[in-house]
N, C-alpha and C positions, 0 to 999 in steps of 0.2 A: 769783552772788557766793559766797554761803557756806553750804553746805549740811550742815544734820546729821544724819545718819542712822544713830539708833540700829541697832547688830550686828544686833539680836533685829528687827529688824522687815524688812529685806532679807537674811536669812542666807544664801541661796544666792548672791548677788550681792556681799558680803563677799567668802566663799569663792572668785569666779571673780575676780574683783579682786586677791586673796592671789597668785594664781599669774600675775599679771601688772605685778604691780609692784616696784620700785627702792626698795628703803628708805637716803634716807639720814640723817646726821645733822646740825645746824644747830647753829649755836653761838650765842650773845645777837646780835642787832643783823643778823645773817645775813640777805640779800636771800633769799624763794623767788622771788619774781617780779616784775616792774615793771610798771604801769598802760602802759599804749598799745605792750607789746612782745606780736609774735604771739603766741598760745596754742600751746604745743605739748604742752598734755595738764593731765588732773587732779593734783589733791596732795590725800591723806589721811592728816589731821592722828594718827599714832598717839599720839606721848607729846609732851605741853608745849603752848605756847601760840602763835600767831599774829595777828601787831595786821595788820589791815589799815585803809589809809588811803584816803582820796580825794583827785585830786590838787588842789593848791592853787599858787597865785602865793607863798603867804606857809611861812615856815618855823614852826615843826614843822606837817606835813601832817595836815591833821582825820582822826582814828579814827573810821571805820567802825562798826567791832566787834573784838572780840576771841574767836576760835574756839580751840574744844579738841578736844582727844582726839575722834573720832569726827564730825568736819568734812569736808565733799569740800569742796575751792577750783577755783573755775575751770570746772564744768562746763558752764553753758551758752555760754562761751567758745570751750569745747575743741567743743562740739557744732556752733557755728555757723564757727567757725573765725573770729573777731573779734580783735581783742587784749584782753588782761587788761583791766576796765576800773578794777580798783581794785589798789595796790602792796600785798606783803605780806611781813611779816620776823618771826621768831622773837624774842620776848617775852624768852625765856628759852631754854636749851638744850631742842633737839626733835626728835625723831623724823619725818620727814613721808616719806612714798610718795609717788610718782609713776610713773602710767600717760601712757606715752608717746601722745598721738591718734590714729597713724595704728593703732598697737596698740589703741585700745581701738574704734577704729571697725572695724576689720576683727573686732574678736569679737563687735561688734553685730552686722553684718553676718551672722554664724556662726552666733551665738545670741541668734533673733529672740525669746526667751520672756523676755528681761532688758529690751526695748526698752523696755517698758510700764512695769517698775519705773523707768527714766531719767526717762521721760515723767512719772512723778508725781514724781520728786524735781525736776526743774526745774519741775513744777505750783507743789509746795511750796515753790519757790524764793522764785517769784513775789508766791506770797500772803506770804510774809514781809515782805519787798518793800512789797506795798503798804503791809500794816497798819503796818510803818514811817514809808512817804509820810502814811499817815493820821495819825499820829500826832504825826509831824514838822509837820503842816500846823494839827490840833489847837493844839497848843501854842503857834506862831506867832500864831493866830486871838486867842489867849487871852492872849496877848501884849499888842498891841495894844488891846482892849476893855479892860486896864487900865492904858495908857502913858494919860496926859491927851493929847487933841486938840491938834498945835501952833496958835497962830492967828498969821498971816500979818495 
């Protein structure tokens, strides 16, 4: 979904990222990507903000999250070759790159010493992920143990 990766902690992979990417720019309300359309690559959030949604039956669609400055979108998408599973649009005016897939798997491919950094950032995708589900699951639980029992 959405991944942040402070500069200072993968700087080499910053760097190879920099010379493979499209910067463009987004205005308010601006689509980057739709839920259920193929992935055709990453978007790194450089300046502003990104509301991603989930998709819903009912209008306005439930936020997700809101990502900033120094977010990948879409990487374990672009990795598995799946569709986006969540929509996402510019908050406000933004900055976002995008690395085309077939480009950035062909420089995996090139340069096997970046694979292991991918590998822990979709690790860390993950774990966010859960402790989400956990928490989301939490609060539900907590829910409930204070709604009164209906009786039938």
């Amino acid at each position: 979904m959405a991944q942040t990766i402070p500069r200072s902690s993968y700087p080499e992979l910053w760097q190879a990222l920099n010379r493979l990417k499209c910067v463009r720019t987004y205005s308010q309300g601006a689509s980057v990507f739709r839920q259920g359309r193929p992935a055709h690559g990453i978007y790194l959030i450089e300046k502003g903000e990104v509301r991603l949604t989930l998709p819903s039956s009912v209008k306005p669609e439930r936020t997700f999250e809101v990502a900033g400055p120094g977010t990948v979108l879409g990487l374990s998408e672009t990795m598995t070759g799946e569709a986006y599973k969540l929509s996402a649009e510019a908050v406000g005016p933004a900055e976002i790159a995008h690395v085309e897939r077939a480009t950035l798997l062909k420089f995996l491919r090139d340069h096997h010493q970046f694979c292991l950094q991918v590998v822990r950032l979709l690790s860390d995708d993950l774990h966010q992920l859960y402790q989400r589900f956990q928490c989301v699951n939490s609060e539900e639980r907590s829910r409930r143990k204070a709604s009164p029992a209906s009786v039938n």
